[in-house]
N, C-alpha and C positions, 0 to 999 in steps of 0.2 A: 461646332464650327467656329465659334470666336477664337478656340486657342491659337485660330489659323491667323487670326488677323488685330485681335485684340491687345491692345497692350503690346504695341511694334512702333519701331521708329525709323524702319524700313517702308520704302511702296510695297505693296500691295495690289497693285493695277492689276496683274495679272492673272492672281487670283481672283479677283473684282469681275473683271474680262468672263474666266472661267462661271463665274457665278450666274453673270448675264446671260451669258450661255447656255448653261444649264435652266435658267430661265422662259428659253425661248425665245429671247428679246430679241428686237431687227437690231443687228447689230452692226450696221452702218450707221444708223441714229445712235446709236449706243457712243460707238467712235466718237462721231461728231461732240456728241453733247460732252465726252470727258475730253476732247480736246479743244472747244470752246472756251475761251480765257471767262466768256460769263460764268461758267460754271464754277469756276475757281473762285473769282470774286465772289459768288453766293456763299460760295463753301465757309472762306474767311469771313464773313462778315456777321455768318451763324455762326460761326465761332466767337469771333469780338462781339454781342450780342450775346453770347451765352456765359461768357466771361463776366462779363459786365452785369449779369445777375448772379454770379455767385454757385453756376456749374461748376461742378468737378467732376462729372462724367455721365456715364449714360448707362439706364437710363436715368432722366431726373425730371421731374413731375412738377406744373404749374397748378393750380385751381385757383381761379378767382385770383391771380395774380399774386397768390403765395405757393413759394416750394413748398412742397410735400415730402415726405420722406416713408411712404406705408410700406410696414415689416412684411405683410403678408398681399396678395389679390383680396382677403376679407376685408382686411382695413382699408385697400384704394376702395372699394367700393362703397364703404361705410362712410369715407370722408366725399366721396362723391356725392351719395344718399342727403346726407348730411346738407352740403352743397345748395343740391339741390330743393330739399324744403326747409329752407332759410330762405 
């Protein structure tokens, strides 16, 4: 599904639309909420916020307020583990 929408610098809304759809979602709220200028303001600002630590895409993993980088699901877990009885 991402090769649909990943890595584009085109909109996408309509597939997006489609998605919601397929979702089931009330798709008047749906409207609403992507034509809501709040929406847009959250959008950038998790972006400027995600910049500003050193994202370069997704996904990208915090713990305990350090990136993560796990090769595998064994390793998130292991560094979670870990995490966790420290």
């Amino acid at each position: 599904m991402e090769a649909e929408w990943g890595e584009q610098q085109t909109s996408k809304a309509d597939l997006f639309r489609t998605f919601a759809e397929d979702l089931g979602l009330d798709m008047a709220a749906y409207d609403e909420a992507v034509a809501d200028p709040a929406t847009l303001e959250r959008v950038q600002q998790d972006m400027s916020d995600g910049l500003a630590l050193g994202v370069q895409g997704t996904p990208t993993f915090f713990l305990n307020g350090e990136m993560i980088s796990p090769a595998s699901p064994d390793e998130f877990r292991a560094l979670i583990d870990a995490a966790l009885e420290g």
